[in-house]
Structure formats: C-alpha cells, structure tokens
ZAFIMI-29711 format. One line per field, with one value per residue (C-alpha): x, y, z; residue in one letter; residue number from 1. Coordinates in nm, 4 decimals, padded with zeros to 6 digits. Layout:
N
u (X,...)
v (Y,...)
w (Z,...)
type (A,...)
seq (NUM,...)
// end
This chain:
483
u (-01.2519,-01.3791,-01.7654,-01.7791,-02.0102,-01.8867,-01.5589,-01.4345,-01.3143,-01.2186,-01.5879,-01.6670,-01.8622,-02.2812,-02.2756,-02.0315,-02.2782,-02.2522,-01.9225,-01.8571,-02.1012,-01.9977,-01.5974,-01.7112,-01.8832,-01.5467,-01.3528,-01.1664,-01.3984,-01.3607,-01.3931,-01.0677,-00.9741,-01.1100,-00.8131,-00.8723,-00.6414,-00.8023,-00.5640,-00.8057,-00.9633,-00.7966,-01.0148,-01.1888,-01.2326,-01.4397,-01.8086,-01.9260,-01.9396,-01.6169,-01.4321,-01.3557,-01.1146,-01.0024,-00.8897,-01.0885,-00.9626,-00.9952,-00.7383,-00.9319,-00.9497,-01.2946,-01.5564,-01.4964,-01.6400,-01.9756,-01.9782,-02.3078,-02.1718,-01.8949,-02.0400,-01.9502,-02.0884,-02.1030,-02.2728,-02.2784,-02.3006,-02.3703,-02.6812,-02.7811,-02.5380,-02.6116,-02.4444,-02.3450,-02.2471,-01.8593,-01.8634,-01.6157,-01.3472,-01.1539,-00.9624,-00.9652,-00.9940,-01.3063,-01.4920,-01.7871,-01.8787,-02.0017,-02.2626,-02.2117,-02.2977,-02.0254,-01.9751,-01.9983,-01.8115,-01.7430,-01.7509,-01.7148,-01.6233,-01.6026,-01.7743,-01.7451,-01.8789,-01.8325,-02.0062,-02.0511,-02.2058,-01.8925,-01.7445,-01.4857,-01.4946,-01.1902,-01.1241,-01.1607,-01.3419,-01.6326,-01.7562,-01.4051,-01.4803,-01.2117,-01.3514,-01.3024,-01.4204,-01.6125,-01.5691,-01.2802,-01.1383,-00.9612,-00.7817,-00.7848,-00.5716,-00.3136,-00.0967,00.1458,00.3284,00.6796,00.6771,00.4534,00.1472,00.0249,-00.1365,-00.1145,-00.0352,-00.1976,-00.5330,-00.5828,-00.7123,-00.5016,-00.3711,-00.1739,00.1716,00.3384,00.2064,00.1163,00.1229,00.4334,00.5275,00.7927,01.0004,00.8127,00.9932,00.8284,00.7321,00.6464,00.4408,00.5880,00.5494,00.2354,00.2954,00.1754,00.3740,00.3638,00.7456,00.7288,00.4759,00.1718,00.3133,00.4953,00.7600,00.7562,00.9258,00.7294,00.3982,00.2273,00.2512,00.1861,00.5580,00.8528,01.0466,01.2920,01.6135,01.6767,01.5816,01.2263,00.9486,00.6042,00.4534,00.7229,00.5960,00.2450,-00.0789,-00.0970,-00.3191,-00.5501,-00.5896,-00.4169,-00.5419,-00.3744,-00.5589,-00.5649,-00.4827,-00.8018,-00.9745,-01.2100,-01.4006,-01.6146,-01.2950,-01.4042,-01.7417,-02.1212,-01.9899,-01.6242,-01.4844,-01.2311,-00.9859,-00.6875,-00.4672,-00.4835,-00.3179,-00.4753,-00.3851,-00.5479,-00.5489,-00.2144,-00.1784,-00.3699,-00.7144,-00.7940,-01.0203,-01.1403,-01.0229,-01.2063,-01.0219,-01.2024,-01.2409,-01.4475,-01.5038,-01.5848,-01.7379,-01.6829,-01.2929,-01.3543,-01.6113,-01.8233,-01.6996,-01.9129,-01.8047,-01.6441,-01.5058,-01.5489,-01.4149,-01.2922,-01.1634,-00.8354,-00.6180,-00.2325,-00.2281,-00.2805,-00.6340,-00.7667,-01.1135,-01.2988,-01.6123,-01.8503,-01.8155,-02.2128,-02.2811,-02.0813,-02.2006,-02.2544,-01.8683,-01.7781,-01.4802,-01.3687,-01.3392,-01.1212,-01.0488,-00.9328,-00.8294,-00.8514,-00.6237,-00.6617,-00.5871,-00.8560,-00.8939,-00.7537,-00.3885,-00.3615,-00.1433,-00.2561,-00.0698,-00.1788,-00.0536,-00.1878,-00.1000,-00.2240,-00.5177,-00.6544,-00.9327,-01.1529,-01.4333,-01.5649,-01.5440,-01.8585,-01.8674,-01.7151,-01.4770,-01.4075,-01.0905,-01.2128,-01.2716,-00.9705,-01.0931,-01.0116,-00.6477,-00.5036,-00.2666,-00.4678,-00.2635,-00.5396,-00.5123,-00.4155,-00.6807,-00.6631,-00.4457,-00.2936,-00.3026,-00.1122,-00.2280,-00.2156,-00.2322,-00.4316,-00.2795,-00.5461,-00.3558,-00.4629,-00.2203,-00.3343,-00.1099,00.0706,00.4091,00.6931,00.5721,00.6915,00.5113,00.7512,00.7807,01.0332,01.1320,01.1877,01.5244,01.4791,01.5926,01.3813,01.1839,00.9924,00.8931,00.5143,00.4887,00.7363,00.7407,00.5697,00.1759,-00.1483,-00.3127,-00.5741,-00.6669,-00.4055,-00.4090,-00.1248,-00.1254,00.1964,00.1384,00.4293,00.7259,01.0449,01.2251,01.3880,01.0569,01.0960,00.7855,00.8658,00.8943,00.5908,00.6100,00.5534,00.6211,00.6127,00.4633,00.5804,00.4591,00.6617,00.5283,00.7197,00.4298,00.5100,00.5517,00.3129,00.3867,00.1335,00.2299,00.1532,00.1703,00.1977,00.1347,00.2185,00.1514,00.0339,-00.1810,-00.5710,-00.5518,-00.3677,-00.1468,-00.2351,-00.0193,00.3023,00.4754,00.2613,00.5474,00.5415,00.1604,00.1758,00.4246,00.2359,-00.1371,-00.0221,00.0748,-00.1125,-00.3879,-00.2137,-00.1280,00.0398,00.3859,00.3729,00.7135,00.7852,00.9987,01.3339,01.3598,01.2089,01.4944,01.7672,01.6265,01.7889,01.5886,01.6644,01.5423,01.2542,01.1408,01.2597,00.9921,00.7116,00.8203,00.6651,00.3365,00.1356,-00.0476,-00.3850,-00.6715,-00.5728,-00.7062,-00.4917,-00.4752)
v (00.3631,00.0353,-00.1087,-00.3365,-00.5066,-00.7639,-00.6918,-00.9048,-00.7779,-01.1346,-01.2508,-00.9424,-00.6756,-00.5877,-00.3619,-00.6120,-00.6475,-00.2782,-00.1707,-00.4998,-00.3533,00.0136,-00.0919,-00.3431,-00.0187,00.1140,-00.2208,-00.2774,-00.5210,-00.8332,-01.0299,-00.9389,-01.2189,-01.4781,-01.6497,-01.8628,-02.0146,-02.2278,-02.3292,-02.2347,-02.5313,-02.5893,-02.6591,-02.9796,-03.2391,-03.4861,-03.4851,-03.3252,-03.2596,-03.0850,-03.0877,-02.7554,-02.7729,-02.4328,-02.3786,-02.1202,-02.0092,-01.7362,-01.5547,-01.2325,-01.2672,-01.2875,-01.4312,-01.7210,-01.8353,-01.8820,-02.2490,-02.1871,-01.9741,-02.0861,-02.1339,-02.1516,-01.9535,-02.0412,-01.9535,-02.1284,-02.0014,-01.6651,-01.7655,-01.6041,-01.7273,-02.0550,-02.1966,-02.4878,-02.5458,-02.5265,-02.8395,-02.9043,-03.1524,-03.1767,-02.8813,-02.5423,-02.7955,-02.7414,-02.9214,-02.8823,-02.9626,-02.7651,-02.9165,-02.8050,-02.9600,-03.0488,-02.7112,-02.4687,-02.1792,-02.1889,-01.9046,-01.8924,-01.7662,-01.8598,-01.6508,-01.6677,-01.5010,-01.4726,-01.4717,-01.1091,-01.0775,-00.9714,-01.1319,-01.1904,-01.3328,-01.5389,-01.3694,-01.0359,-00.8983,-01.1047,-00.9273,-01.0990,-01.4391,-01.7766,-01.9407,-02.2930,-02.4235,-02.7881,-02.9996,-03.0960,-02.8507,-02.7919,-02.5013,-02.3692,-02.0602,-01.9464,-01.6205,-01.5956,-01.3266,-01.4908,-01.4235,-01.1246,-01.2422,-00.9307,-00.7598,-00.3828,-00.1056,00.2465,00.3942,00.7790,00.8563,00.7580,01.0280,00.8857,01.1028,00.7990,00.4625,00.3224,00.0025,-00.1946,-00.5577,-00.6440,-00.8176,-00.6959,-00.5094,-00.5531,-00.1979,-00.1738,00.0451,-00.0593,-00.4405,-00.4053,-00.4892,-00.2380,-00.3554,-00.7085,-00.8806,-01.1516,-01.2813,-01.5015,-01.7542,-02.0766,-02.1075,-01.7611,-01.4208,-01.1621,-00.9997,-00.6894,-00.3794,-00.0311,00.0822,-00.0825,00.1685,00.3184,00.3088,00.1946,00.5039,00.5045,00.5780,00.3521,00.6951,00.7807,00.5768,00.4662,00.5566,00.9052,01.2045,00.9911,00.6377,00.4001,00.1100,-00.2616,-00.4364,-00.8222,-00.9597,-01.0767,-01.4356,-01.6364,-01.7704,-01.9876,-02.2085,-02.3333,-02.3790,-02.2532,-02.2090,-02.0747,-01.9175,-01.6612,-01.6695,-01.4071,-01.3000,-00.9733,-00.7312,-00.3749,-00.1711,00.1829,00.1433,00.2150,00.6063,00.8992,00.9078,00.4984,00.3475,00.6608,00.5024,00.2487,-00.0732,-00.1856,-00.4364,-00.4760,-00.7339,-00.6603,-00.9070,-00.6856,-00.6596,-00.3184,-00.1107,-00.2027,-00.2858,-00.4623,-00.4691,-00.7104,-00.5304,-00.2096,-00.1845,00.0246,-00.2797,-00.3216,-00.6510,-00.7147,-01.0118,-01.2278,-01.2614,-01.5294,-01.3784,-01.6820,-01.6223,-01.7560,-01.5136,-01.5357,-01.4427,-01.0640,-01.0876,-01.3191,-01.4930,-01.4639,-01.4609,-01.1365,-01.0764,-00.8575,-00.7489,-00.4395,-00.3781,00.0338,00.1526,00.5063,00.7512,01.0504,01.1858,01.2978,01.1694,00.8194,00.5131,00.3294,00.0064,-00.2796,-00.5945,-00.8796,-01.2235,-01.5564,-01.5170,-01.8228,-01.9336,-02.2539,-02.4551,-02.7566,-03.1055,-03.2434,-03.5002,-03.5640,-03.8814,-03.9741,-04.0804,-04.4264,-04.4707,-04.7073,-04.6256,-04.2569,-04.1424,-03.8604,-03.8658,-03.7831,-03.6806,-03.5356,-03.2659,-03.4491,-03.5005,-03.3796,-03.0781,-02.9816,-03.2489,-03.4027,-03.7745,-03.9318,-03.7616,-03.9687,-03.9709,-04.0681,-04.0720,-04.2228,-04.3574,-04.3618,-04.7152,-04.9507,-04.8404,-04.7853,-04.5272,-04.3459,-04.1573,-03.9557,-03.7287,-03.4466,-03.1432,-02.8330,-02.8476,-03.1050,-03.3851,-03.6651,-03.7689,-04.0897,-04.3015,-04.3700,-04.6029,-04.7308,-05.0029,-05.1517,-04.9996,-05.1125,-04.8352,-04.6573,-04.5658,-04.5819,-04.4883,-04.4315,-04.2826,-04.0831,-04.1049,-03.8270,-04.0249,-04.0075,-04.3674,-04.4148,-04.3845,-04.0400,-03.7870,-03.5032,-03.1359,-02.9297,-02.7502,-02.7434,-03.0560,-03.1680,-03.4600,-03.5903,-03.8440,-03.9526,-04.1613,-04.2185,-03.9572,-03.7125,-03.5652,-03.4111,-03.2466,-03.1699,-02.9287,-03.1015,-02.8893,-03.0855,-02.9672,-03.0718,-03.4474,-03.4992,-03.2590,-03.1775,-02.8427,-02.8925,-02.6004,-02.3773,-02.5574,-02.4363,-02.1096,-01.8358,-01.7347,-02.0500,-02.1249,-01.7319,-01.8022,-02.1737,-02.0136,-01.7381,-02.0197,-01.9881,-02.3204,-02.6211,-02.6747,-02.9470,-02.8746,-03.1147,-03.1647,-03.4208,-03.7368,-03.6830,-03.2989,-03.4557,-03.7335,-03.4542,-03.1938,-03.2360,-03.2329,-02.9260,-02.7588,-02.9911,-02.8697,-02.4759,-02.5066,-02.6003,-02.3293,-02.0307,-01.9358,-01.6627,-01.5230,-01.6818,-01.5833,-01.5715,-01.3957,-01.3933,-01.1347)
w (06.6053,06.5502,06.4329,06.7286,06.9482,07.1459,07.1832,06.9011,06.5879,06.4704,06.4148,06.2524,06.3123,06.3696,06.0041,05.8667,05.5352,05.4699,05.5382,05.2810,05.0205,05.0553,04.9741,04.7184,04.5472,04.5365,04.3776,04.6955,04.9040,05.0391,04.6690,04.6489,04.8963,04.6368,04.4080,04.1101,03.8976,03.5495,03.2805,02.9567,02.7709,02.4460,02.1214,02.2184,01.8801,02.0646,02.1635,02.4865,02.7513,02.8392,03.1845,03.3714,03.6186,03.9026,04.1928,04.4357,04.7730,04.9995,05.2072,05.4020,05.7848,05.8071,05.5822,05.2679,04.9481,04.9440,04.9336,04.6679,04.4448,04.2277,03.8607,03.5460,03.2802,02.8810,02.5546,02.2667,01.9220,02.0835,02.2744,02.6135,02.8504,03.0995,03.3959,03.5510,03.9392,03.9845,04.2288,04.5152,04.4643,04.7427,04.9030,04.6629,04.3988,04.1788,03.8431,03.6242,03.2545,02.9975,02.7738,02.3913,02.0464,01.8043,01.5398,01.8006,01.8943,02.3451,02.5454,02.9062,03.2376,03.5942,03.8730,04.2448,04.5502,04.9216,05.2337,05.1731,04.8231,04.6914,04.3946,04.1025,03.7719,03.5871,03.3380,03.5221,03.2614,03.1614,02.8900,02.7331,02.7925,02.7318,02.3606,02.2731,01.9336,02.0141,01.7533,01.4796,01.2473,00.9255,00.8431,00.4873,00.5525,00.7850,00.8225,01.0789,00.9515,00.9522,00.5866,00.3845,00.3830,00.1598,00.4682,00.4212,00.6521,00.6104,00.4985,00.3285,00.6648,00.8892,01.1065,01.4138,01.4247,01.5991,01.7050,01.3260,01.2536,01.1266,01.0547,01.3016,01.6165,01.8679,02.1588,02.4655,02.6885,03.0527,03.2828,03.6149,03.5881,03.3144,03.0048,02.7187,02.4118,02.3661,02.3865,02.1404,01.8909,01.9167,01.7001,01.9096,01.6737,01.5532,01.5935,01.3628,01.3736,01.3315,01.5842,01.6671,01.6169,01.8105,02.0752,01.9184,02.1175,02.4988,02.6105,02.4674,02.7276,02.6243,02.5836,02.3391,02.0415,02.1095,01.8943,01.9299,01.7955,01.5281,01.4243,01.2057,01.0096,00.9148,00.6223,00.5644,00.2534,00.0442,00.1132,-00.0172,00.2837,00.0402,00.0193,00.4086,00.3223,00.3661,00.7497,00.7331,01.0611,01.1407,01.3876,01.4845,01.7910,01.9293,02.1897,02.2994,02.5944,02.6269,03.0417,03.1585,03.1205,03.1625,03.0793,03.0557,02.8416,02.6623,02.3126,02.0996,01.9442,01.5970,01.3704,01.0738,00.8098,00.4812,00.1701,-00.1192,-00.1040,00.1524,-00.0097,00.3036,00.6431,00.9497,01.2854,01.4378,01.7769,01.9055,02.2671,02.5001,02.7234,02.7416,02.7232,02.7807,02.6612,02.2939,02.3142,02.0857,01.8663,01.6914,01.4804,01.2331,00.9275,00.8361,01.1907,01.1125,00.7068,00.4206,00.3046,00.0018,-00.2559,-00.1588,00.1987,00.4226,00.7907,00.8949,01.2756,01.3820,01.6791,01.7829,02.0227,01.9576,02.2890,02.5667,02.5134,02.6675,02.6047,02.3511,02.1675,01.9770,01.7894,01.5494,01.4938,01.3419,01.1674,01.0352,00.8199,00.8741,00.9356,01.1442,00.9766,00.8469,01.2175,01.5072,01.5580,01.9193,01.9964,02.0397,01.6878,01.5643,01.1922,01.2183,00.9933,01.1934,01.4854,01.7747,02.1015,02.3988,02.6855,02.9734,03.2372,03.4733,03.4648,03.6741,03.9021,04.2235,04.1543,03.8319,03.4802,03.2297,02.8758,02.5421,02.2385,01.8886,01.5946,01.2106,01.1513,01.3322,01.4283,01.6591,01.9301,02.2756,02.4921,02.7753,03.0344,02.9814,03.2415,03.0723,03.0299,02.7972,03.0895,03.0446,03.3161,03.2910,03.0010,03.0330,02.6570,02.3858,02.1296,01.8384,01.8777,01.6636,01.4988,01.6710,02.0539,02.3227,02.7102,02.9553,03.2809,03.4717,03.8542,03.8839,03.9904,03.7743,03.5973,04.0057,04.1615,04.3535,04.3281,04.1352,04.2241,04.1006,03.8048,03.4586,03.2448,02.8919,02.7781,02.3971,02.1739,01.9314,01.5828,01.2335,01.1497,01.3660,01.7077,01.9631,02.2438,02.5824,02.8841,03.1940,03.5617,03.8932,04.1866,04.5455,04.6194,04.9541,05.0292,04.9163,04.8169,04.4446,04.2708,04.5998,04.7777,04.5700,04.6293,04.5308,04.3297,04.1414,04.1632,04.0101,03.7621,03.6251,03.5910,03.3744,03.1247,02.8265,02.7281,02.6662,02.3063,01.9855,01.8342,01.5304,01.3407,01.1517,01.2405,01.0758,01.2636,01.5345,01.5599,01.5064,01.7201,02.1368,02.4118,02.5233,02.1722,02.1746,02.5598,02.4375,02.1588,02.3424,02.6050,02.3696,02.5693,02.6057,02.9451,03.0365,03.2562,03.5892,03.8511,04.2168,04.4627)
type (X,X,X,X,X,X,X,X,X,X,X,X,X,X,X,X,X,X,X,X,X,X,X,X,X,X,X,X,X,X,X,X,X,X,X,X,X,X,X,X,X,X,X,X,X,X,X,X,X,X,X,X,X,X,X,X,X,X,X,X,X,X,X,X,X,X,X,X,X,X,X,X,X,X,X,X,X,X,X,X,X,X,X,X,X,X,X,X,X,X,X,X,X,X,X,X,X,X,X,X,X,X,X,X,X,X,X,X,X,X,X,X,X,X,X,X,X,X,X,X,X,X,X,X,X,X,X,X,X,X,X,X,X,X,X,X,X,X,X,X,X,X,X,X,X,X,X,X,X,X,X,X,X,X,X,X,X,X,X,X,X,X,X,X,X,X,X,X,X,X,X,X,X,X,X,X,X,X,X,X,X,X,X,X,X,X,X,X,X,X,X,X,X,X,X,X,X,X,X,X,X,X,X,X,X,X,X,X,X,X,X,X,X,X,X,X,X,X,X,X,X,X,X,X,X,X,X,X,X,X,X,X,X,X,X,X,X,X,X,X,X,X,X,X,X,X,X,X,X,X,X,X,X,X,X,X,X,X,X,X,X,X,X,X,X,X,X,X,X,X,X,X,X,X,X,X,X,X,X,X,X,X,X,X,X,X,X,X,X,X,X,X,X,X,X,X,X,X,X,X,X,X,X,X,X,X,X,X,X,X,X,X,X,X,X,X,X,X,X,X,X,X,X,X,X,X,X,X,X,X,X,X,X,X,X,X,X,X,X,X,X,X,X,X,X,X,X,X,X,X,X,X,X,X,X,X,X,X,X,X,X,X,X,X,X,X,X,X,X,X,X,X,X,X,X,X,X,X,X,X,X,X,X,X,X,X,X,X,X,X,X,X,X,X,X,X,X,X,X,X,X,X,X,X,X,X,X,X,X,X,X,X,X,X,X,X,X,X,X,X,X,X,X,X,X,X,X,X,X,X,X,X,X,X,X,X,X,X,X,X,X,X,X,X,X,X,X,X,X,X,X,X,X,X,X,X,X,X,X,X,X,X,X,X,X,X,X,X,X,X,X,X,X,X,X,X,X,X,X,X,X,X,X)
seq (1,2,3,4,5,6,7,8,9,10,11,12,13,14,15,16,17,18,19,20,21,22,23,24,25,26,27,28,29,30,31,32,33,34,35,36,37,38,39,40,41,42,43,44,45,46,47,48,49,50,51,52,53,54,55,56,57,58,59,60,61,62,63,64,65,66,67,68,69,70,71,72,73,74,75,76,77,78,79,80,81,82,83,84,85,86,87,88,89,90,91,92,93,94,95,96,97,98,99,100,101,102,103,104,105,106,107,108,109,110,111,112,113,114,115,116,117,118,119,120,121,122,123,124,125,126,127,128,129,130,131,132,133,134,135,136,137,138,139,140,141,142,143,144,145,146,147,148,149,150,151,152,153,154,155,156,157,158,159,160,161,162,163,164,165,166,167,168,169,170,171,172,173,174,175,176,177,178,179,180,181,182,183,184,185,186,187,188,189,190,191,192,193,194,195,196,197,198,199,200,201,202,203,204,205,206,207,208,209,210,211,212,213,214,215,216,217,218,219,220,221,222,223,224,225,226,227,228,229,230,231,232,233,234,235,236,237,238,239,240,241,242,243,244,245,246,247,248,249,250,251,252,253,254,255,256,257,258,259,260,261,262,263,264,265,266,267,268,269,270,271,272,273,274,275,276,277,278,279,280,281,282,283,284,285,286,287,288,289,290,291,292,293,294,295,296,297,298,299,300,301,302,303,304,305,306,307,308,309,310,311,312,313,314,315,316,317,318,319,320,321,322,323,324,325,326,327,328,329,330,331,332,333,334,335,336,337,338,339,340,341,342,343,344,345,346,347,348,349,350,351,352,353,354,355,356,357,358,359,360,361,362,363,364,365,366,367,368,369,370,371,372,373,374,375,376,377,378,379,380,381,382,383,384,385,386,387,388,389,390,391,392,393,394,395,396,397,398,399,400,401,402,403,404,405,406,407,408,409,410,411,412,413,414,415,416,417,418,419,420,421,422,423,424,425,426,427,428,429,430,431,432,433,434,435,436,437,438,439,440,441,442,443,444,445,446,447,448,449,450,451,452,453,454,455,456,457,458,459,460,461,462,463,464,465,466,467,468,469,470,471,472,473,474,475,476,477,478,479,480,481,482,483)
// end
C-alpha cells in the first residue's frame, strides 16, 4: 500500500509532511539522511573571530537540506546560546565564524534541517557541546597520570562489587563495534590513566567487570588554584558509557569540586548522557565555587539501578588560566614559538601555513605522510624572528597531486618542533572530504582536533620519521555525525 496521488512515488507523496513528522517522533525520519563531518576547533590564542568549517550533505531519495537551516550555535562564558548562519561554500562545503572575546571559555554545536523539519545536531548530543578556550594560556599544573600524581582511589562509601576505579593501561571492551572501555589513554604520548577496572583475561565479557551494584569514587590530589590566578580554570578528559546494555541511561556520572580539601563538594557534572569517547570538560573554577589553596575533584561512577553497563575513565587534568592579553601572530615582538591550525582544513586547494619564531634561526617547515615519508618541503633556511607564511597546494617535491588522507605538517626550530595534522581531500571536484570513500571520509572525521607535539631539538634530530609521524598519530574520536 502506498500514500500516493499521482502515480509517482519519486516526488513524494500528498501526507509526505506527516508520515516525515510521525517517524521523526520515533528517531528514524528523514534527518537521518543529513551527514556532517567538522574537525573540532582547537584552542584558538589569537583574537576573534574564529573560522568553522563542515561538510553537510544529504543522501534520502526524496527531500534535502534545507538550504536555510544550517547554523551554528555557541555560548560564551556560559551565556544563553547564539547562532550564526552556516553559509554555503561550494558543494557540501560549509563556513561561518564565531564571534568571542579573548578569556573566554567556547561552546558550540552545529544544527541542520531538511525539507521536512527534521533535523540533526553535530555532536549528536547537544546538550554536550565541542569547547574551545579563546585566548592564550598558561598552564600551572598538569597530571597525566604516567607517573602517581597522588590521586586516590576509594571512599568509606563506596560500594561497587566490581567496576572500581584503578590506575592503569587501559584495555579496550566492545559491544558489537561500540566501544565501552576506552583502549588507550587520553594522553598523545602516553599509556596510563585512570579506569573502572581493566578485563580481566581474554575471555572477559564488558559486563564481566564494569561498575556494578553501588558506586565508586577517584579523588584528585590537592591544588592550589590561587597559583593560576583570581580566574584559574580546570580542565580534564573523561570517558562514560552507561548506554550499551540493559536498562540505558538510568545511572548518573558525577563530579564535584570542593575548596576546603573535601569537607564540601559542588557539582560539576551530573549526567545521565553517555559518551564513548575522551570528552574534554573546561571550566572557570569561580563559576562552580570560590578557588582557593585547598581544592579537590572527585568524579562518582555508579551503577545503582537496574543492572546496566556502566564504565568510566580519567585523564589529563590540568590547571590554568588565560594570559593577561592576547598577541596575534603578527606581532614580531612576541617570545614563544607560534605554529597555527592550518586553514583551511581539510581542504582540496591550498592549505595556508602561519607560523611565528622567537629569534632568528635555521627553520623547515614540511609535509610528511604518515609513515613518516616525507612529502614536500614547503620552507627551509636561515628565518628572521617573528611571523612567517607558507602555503602547500597538495602536490608532492615531483609535482603529482597527492592521494587524500591524513597528513602531517612539522616545523622544525633550534627551539623546538611542532607538528599540525593536515587532511586532503579529493582535488578536482567541489564537494571536499565527501568525495573520498565513505570508508576513508569515515575513518578521517573521527580524528580527534588537530593538535602541537613539542620536543625539543636534539630528540627531535634523533627521532626517524617514522617515530616522528607515529607520535603525532595518538588521537582520540571527534564529533562526527554520518549515517
């Protein structure tokens, strides 16, 4: 039986609207034709505004993206949320900018509809948006957990039978092709961080040693956030999953703060939404409770109700605060090494590189596969201190276009080394990463936002290329939302 009128099921049908509306009540309407891909906007040091970049298509047989709709949705500081348009580019390529003052915390996410009112936001869950910090930052204290960092596992009342937290190699566990433990650290260069108890043994089920019958509590070590100033923030890693067994999203994920060494606690989290992957929490500390000398975090997993799968991990917390201004990278007076996102990213034309050097010096900027191959030198040679521009128009040292994929690009100073992921996509065509493989295009967007590897020159010098590249290949999933 068809909803027809005209003998043409290809143009849709006269109660098209509805029958749209009544399955999009159900999760299963046509938004689930819309793709995007966005690779997540790093921290940004120089002023506003800052570049968005996505790519939106549509695949159902009927119907498209509403050509009004995509938009891009921030806060800053924790105000009401805003938008700006998400404007065409060419193809499924899209752009926009966020407006934001320097000191401010980012958060945003991108939201697009169809012809039908149906829609989907990037992240999928927009109550857990992408955060960028806007502004420079120094960082007064950092645990990573590749050595004790004095964080302590275990509270009187903690009454999990299995699941509790321990400080660890993570060991990766699987619910068809879902992730519910995580399989490596946060950390880029790292191996250790702290979990809800490994498997134990091959034949471990994930339902075997997950958080089970209670809760169980992980402590921080004791800070002084007045070391970062009247404004410190707070920034950590995390990884909850309470979605992939029975009875989904029934348990609560906390975490508190607490600025008399514990004998008060103020919430940070409290959510039943679940998320496989490291998801990056930034805050201002006076925003939770006044900082002080004494400070400490606690993070709560628990499994209290109807048994469900519940796991959860921690890594790299960090304490810090903005810098008193902004420098641009412009400034030739400024004393740090300075190496930018490239813009834009991806891309199938050329990739603009902005670098800056605290003192004159020999210098090379290149292009590296990531096997460690090199690809194409873009800048080498004696270089003046300050700002420096180069440009890769994605052809290797013969001249031949490269394949798309994923790309490093490193700079290389006597004061140290950077290094930048770059993606191509096809060249030749106007509709960007789409254009690859969905495997590929798949594989690409879940790459984490695109980050700095500093080392310093003599490792750098010893280190091959193939070490170099496998260094700067530790990532972690990003927001991506395909069909």
């Amino acid at each position: 039986m068809a909803d027809d009128d005209d003998g043409n099921l290809d143009d849709g049908t006269p109660h098209m609207n509805q029958i749209a509306a009544a399955f999009g009540a159900h999760g299963i309407g046509t938004g689930m034709f819309i793709s995007m891909g966005h690779v997540a906007l790093e921290d940004q040091p120089t002023p506003s505004p800052y570049a968005i970049q996505a790519q939106i298509s549509y695949s159902g047989p009927i119907g498209g993206v509403d050509p009004a709709s995509p938009r891009v949705f921030y806060s800053v500081n924790g105000s009401p949320f805003g938008s700006v348009p998400l404007t065409s580019s060419g193809g499924n390529d899209y752009t926009a900018s966020i407006p934001a003052p320097a000191r401010s915390i980012v958060r945003y996410y991108l939201k697009v509809s169809d012809l039908y009112g149906d829609s989907r936001t990037l992240p999928s869950d927009s109550s857990q948006p992408i955060a960028f910090l806007a502004g420079p930052t120094t960082t007064y204290l950092l645990h990573d957990f590749e050595a004790d960092d004095g964080w302590i596992a275990g509270d009187p009342s903690d009454d999990a039978t299995t699941g509790r937290w321990e400080w660890v190699v993570p060991q990766g566990s699987f619910v068809g092709n879902e992730p519910v433990q995580p399989g490596a650290d946060h950390t880029p260069t790292g191996i250790l961080c702290w979990v809800t108890q490994n498997p134990r043994g091959p034949s471990s089920s994930p339902g075997d040693f997950d958080v089970d019958n209670g809760h169980t509590t992980l402590f921080s070590a004791a800070f002084n956030a007045l070391e970062a100033g009247p404004d410190p923030l707070v920034e950590y890693y995390r990884w909850y999953t309470n979605d992939l067994g029975s009875a989904p999203a029934t348990d609560v994920w906390r975490v508190d703060l607490s600025n008399d060494g514990g004998g008060s606690w103020h919430s940070v989290e409290s959510t039943p939404q679940s998320d496989n992957s490291w998801k990056r929490i930034v805050f201002f500390v006076k925003d939770v409770v006044p900082p002080s000398a004494n400070m400490r975090l606690r993070f709560i997993a628990a499994d209290t109700g109807q048994p469900s799968l519940v796991e959860a991990a921690v890594d790299d917390f960090r304490l810090l605060e903005f810098n008193a201004g902004v420098t641009a990278v412009g400034d030739a007076s400024a004393t740090e090494l300075a190496f930018l996102p490239p813009a834009p990213n991806p891309a199938s034309g050329r990739t603009r590189f902005s670098f800056r050097l605290p003192s004159r010096g020999a210098a090379s900027l290149a292009i590296f596969d990531v096997s460690g191959r090199r690809v194409r030198a873009l800048a080498t040679g004696l270089m003046e201190a300050g700002p420096h521009e180069a440009t890769w128009d994605g052809r290797d040292e013969a001249g031949t276009m490269v394949s798309s994929g994923l790309y490093f690009a490193r700079l290389e100073t006597p004061t140290g080394t950077l290094t930048r992921r770059v993606v191509r996509s096809s060249v030749g065509t106007d509709v960007g990463i789409w254009a690859m493989p969905s495997f590929l295009r798949r594989s690409l967007l879940r790459l984490t936002t695109v980050f700095a590897i500093v080392v310093p020159w003599s490792a750098a010098a010893t280190q091959s290329d193939a070490q170099c590249a496998l260094v700067a290949t530790r990532c972690m999933p990003t927001a991506v939302a395909t069909p």
